[in-house]
KEFI-33455 format. One line per field, with one value per residue (C-alpha): residue in one letter; residue number from 1; x negated, y negated, z negated. Coordinates in Angstrom, 2 decimals, always signed. Example, Ala and Ser with C-alpha at 12.3 -4.5 7.8 and 13.67 -1.06 7.14 Angstrom:
2
miba A|S $
gumar 1|2 $
c1 -12.30|-13.67 $
c2 +4.50|+1.06 $
c3 -7.80|-7.14 $
//
This chain:
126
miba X|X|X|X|X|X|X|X|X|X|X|X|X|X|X|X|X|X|X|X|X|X|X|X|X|X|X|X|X|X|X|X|X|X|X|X|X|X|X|X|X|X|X|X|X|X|X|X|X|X|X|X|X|X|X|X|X|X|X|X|X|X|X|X|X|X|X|X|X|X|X|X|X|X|X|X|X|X|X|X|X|X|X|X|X|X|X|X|X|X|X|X|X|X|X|X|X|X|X|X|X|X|X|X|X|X|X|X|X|X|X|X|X|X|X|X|X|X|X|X|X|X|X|X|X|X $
gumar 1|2|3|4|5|6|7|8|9|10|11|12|13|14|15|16|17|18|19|20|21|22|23|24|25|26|27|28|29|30|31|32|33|34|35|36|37|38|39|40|41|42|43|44|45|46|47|48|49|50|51|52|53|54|55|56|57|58|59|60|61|62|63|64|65|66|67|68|69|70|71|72|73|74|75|76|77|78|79|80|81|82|83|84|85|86|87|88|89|90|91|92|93|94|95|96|97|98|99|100|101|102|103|104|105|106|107|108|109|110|111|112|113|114|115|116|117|118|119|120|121|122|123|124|125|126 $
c1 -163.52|-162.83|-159.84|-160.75|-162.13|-157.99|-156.39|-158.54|-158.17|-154.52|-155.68|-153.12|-154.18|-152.71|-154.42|-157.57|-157.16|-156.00|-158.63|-160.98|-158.88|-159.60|-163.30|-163.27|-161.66|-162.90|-159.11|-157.49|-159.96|-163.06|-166.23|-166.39|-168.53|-168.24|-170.27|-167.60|-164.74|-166.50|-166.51|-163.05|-161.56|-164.26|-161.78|-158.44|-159.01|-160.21|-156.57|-154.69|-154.99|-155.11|-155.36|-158.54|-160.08|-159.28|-160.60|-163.57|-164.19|-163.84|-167.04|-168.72|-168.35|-168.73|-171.79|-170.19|-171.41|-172.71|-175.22|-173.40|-173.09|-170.74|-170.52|-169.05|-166.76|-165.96|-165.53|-163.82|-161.02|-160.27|-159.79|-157.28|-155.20|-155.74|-153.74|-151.46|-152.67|-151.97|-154.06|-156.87|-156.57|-155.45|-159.41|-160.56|-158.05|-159.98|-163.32|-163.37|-161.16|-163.48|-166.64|-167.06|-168.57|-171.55|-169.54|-169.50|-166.78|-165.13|-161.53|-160.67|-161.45|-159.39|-156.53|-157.36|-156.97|-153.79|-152.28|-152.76|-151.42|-148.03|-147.99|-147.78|-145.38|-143.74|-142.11|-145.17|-145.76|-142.90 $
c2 +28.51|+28.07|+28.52|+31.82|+33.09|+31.85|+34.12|+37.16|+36.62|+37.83|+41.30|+41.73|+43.94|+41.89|+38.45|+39.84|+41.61|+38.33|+36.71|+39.25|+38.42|+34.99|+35.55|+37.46|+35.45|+32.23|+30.56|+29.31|+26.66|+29.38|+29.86|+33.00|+35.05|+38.92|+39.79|+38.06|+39.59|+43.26|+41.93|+40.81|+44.29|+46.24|+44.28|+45.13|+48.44|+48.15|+46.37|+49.18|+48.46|+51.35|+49.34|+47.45|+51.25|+50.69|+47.38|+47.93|+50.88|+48.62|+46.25|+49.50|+50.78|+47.00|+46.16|+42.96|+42.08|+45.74|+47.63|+50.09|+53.16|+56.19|+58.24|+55.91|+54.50|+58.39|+58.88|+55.68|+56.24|+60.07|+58.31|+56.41|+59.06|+60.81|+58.34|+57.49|+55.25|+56.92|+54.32|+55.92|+59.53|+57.89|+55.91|+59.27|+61.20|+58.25|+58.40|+62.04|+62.83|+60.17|+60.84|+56.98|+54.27|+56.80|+59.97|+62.82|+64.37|+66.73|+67.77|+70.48|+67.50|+65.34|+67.90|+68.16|+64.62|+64.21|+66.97|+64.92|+61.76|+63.69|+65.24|+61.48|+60.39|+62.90|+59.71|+58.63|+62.55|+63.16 $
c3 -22.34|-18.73|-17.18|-15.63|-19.23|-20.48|-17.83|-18.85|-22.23|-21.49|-20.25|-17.42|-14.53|-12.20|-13.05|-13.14|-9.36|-7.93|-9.19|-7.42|-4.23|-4.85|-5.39|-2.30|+0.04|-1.72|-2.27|-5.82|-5.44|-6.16|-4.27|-2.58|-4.68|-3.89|-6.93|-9.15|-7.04|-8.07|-11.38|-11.83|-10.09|-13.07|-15.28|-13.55|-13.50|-17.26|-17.74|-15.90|-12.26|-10.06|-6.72|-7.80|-7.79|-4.09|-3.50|-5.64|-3.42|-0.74|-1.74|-2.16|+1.42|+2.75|+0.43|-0.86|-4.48|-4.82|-2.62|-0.14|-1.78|-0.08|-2.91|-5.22|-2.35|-2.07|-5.81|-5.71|-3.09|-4.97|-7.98|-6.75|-4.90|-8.20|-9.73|-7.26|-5.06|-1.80|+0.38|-1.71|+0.39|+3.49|+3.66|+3.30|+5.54|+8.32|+7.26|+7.63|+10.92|+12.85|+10.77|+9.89|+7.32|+6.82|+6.35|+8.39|+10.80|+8.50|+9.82|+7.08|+4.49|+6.63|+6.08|+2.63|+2.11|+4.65|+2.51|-0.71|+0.93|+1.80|-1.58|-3.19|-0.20|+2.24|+3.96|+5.54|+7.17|+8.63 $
//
């Protein structure tokens, strides 16, 4: 078992998202490897991790490890405002307002989604 394999075997959340950053930027002493970074934020979120929703959404809307895909970065980012993750409806407030990354210019969706941000933290609409 690899040292990698050891740090999974502990099923932390955390672990297994910094070893997707690590993937992803190629630091620790890894390779960069994008479709092992998708694979090691799979098994943060399976461990608990609601910001790997983010980033996995991330290699979704960039293509890295995964082919580009817009409605799972879409289904990806509400997910993660679902759960808390207020970065999550923030993407989407952007993507919409300014119609980018492949989705149209929607400005009642960007409302929608700037409403949801506020409702998980007033402090950042006021």
């Amino acid at each position: 078992m690899g040292w990698v394999d050891k740090l999974l075997a502990a099923r932390d959340d955390r672990t297994a998202e910094n070893l997707g950053d690590a993937y992803m930027k190629g630091d620790e002493g890894l390779s960069k490897n994008y479709t092992k970074a998708k694979d090691m934020y799979e098994k943060a979120i399976e461990f608990g991790s609601i910001e790997a929703i983010y980033k996995l959404a991330d290699c979704y809307k960039e293509g890295l490890g995964v082919n580009k895909d817009i409605s799972k970065v879409i289904s990806l980012y509400e997910e993660a405002g679902r759960k808390g993750y207020v970065n999550g409806y923030a993407t989407l407030e952007i993507m919409y307002e300014f119609g980018s990354d492949g989705v149209p210019q929607d400005k009642e969706k960007a409302k929608e989604y700037k409403r949801k941000k506020c409702e998980i933290n007033p402090q950042i609409c006021q």
